[in-house]
TIDODREN-210436 format. One record per residue (C-alpha): residue in three letters; x negated, z negated, y negated. Coordinates in steps of 0.02 Angstrom, whole numbers, plus 50000, padded with zeros to 5 digits. Each point is the difference from the previous one (the first is absolute). Example, Ala and Ser with C-alpha at 12.3 -4.5 7.8 and 13.67 -1.06 7.14 Angstrom:
2
Ala493854961050225;Ser499315003349828;
***
This chain:
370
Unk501945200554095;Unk498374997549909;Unk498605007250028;Unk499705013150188;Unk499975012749856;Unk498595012450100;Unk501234996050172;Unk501535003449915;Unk499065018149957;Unk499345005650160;Unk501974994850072;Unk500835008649886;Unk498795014250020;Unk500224999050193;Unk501804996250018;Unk500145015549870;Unk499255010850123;Unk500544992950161;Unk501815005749928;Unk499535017549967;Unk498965002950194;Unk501484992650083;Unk501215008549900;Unk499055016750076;Unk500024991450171;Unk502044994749973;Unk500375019549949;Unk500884991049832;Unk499404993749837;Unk499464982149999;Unk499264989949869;Unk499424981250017;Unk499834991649789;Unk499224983750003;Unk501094990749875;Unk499624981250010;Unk498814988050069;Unk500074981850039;Unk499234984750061;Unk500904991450174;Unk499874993050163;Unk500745003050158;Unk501414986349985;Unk500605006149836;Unk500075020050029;Unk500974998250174;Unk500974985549959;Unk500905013549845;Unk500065011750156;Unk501725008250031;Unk499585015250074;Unk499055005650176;Unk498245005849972;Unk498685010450092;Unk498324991949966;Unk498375009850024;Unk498564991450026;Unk498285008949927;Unk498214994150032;Unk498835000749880;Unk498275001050099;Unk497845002049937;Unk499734987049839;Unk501884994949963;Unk500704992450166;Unk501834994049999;Unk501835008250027;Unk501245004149859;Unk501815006350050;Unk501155014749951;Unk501694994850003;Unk501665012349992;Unk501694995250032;Unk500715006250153;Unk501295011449940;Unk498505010049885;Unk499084999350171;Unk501585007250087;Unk500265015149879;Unk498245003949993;Unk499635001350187;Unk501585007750032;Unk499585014949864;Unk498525002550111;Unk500775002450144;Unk501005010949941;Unk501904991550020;Unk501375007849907;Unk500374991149823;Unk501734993150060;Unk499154991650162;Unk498684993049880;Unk501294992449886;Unk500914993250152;Unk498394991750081;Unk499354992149825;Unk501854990949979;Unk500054992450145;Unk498214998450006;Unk499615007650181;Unk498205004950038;Unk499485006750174;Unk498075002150069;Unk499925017649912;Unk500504992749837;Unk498314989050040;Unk498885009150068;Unk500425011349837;Unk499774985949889;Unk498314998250074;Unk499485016749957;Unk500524997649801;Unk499164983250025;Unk498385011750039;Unk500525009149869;Unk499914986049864;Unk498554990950066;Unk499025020349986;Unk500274998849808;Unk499734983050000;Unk498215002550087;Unk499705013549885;Unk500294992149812;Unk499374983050095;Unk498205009750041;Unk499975009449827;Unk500134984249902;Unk499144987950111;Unk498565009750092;Unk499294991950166;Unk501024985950000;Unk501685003250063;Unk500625009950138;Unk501854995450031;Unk500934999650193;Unk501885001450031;Unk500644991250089;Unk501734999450126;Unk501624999149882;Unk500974983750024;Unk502044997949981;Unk500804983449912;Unk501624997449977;Unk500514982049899;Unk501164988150105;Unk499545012150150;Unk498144998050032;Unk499014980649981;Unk498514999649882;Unk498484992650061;Unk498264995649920;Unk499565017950046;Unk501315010650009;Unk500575012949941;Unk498464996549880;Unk499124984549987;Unk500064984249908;Unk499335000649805;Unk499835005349839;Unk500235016649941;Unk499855015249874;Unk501515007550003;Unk500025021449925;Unk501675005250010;Unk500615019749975;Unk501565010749997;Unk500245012250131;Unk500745014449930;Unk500435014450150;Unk501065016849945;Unk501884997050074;Unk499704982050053;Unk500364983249909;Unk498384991250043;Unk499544982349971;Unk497954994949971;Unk498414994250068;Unk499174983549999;Unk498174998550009;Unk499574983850061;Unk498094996449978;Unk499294982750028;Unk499344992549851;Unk498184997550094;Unk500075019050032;Unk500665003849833;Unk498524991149949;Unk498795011450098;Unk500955014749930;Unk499874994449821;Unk498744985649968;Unk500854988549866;Unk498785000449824;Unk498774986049986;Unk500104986749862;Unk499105004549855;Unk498484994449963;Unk499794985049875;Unk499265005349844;Unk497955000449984;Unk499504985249915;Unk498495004849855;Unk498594988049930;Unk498875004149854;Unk498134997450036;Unk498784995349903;Unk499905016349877;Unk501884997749970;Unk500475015750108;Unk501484999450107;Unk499584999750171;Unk501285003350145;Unk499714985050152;Unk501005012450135;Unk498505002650132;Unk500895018050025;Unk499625004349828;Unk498485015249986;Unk498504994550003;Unk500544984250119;Unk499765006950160;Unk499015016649957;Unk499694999450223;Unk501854998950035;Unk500665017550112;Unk500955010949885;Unk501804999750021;Unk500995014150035;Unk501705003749907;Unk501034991550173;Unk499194986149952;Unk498574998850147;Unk498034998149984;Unk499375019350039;Unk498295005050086;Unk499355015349902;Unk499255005650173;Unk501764995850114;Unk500345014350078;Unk502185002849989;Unk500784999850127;Unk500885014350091;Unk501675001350040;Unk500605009450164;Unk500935013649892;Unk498675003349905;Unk499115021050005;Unk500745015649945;Unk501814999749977;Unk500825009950127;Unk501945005550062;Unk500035001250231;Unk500945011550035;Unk500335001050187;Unk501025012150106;Unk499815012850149;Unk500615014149934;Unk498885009449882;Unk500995008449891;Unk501134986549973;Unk498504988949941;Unk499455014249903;Unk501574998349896;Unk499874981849953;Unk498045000649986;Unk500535013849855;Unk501404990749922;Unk498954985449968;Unk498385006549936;Unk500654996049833;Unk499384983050008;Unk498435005449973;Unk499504989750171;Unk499045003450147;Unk501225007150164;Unk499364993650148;Unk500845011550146;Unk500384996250170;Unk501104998350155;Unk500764986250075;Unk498755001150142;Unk498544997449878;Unk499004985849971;Unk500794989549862;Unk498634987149980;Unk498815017549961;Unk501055006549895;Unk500264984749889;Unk498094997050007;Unk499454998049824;Unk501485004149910;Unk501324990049898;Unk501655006750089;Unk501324997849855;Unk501185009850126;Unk500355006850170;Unk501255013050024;Unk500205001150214;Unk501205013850041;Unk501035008850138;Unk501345010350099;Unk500674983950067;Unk499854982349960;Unk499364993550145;Unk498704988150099;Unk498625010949931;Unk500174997949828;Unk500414983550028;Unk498664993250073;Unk498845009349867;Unk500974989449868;Unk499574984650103;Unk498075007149999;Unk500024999449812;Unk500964983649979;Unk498514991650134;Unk498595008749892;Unk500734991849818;Unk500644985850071;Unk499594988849839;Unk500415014349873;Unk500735014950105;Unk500215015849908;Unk501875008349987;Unk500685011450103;Unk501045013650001;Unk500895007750147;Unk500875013650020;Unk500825011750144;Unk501405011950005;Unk501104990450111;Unk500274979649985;Unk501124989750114;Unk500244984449929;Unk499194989150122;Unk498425011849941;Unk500434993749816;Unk500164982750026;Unk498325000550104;Unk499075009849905;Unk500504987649852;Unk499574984750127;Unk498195007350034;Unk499635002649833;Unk500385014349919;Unk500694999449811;Unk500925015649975;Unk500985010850136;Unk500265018349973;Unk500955013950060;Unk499025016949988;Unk499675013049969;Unk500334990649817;Unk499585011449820;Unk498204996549912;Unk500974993749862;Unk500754983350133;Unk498374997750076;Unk499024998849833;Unk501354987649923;Unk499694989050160;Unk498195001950004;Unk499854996549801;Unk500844983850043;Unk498944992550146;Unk498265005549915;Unk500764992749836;Unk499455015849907;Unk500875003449816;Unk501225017449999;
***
């Protein structure tokens, strides 16, 4: 597919590291390669459709409005919910061949929907600041010859970018993932290059010098704005503008038991940022005050409503570019796991965990160099 070269980057970039965050999340090694791209329409890709699909729905919200979709075959759905739940490797084999998937299997999918659509918002925000922030949405289920198309289900009517990558999980024949963007989106994303310019016609004047007849030429328009290097007439006085994150860089670390903060407050000193310390009682909106939060590390005895609900106190103050968080606590149900992933944490962890852990994970969600 020509051209969508800068797209094709930050998706391969993002699917790249959406693999690797819910590979942590899935307990196995899971890589998503980005392998082919094409241009086609809603008519064409399901009417080569053999297999039942899980669509996700993601919203991308501030400058660049529309949906795109993530799209995985059920049976890659199946296995990959089912490893997160825990089932035995024989039940998971039996449930992907005949292709059963019960409301765990879902509400699991949902969380490594979360999961996705985290390192999606991520890359998305790096590469594109203050224009995107994306939303997943609820999964859908299609099965061909089982369930009717319509003009808006399970995705709507159009044209589309399709990204297609192999899904690669340890033990597990996997199949891929589509990336369905519509081309008006995709446009958004990844503006398509202007013509070029026609060439600058010259005239000689009277003294038999060439003389350029482009009015942009110097000396033309001497009262024109400068232009930056995006391309846009500058102010010398403007004032920039300031983003939310913006102030001293600074890991939250937030937990009642002193000693136990202590320990992580010590083990990640190395970054060389500012520790803010507190409790999970303590005033998160203070705390963040004037600091750019590349991390939040809430922990506990027990993962439970408390910690929670401070995870949902970050997520509210970030809503448009909510730092990641960490949380840990000595004893997870799974229910905890699969809310704490729903509320918006990006890493789960079961402590007490060695320096050595907690400094690999923290190098990775500050995106600091070993």
């Amino acid at each position: 597919m020509d051209g969508y070269t800068t797209l094709h980057e930050i998706l391969e970039s993002a699917l790249r590291q959406a693999g690797e965050e819910s590979g942590m999340l899935l307990g196995q090694e899971l890589s998503i390669s980005l392998t082919d791209s094409l241009s086609t329409s809603k008519t064409a890709y399901f009417g080569d459709l053999d297999d039942a699909i899980f669509a996700i729905g993601v919203d991308s919200r501030e400058a660049y409005t529309g949906q795109f979709y993530l799209i995985f075959s059920l049976r890659d759905a199946i296995v990959m919910s089912s490893t997160l739940l825990g089932i035995p490797p024989a039940r998971i084999q039996e449930k992907k061949r005949l292709g059963i998937i019960e409301n765990d299997d879902i509400d699991a999918f949902s969380e490594i929907g979360n999961m996705v659509n985290g390192s999606f918002n991520t890359v998305f925000q790096e590469k594109l600041p203050n224009k995107v922030h994306l939303k997943v949405l609820s999964p859908k289920k299609f099965i061909p010859d089982v369930d009717q198309l319509s003009e808006e289900e399970p995705i709507p009517e159009g044209d589309y970018l399709m990204f297609r990558s192999r899904l690669e999980l340890t033990g597990q024949e996997m199949n891929y993932l589509d990336v369905l963007i519509p081309v008006q989106l995709g446009n958004q994303f990844d503006p398509p290059q202007e013509a070029p310019e026609p060439p600058v016609e010259e005239a000689v004047d009277d003294a038999g010098e060439t003389v350029s007849t482009d009015v942009s030429a110097p000396g033309i328009a001497e009262d024109a704005a400068p232009v930056s290097a995006g391309g846009a007439a500058s102010d010398e006085g403007a004032i920039p503008t300031v983003a939310e994150g913006e102030g001293v860089d600074s890991i939250v670390v937030l937990q009642d038991d002193s000693d136990g903060r202590r320990l992580i407050v010590d083990a990640v000193t190395f970054t060389g940022f500012h520790v803010v310390e507190g409790t999970l009682d303590d005033n998160i909106k203070e705390l963040f005050s004037g600091r750019n939060v590349r991390l939040v590390i809430i922990g506990s005895e027990d993962a439970d409503d408390r910690e929670l609900a401070v995870c949902i106190k970050v997520m509210a103050m970030r809503q448009d570019s909510p730092p990641p968080i960490m949380m840990g606590a000595q004893r997870w149900t799974r229910t905890a796991a699969l809310k704490a992933l729903k509320y918006g944490a990006r890493d789960i962890v079961l402590t007490p965990c060695s320096e050595e852990e907690l400094a690999v994970k923290v190098r990775k969600f500050c995106k600091l160099q070993e």
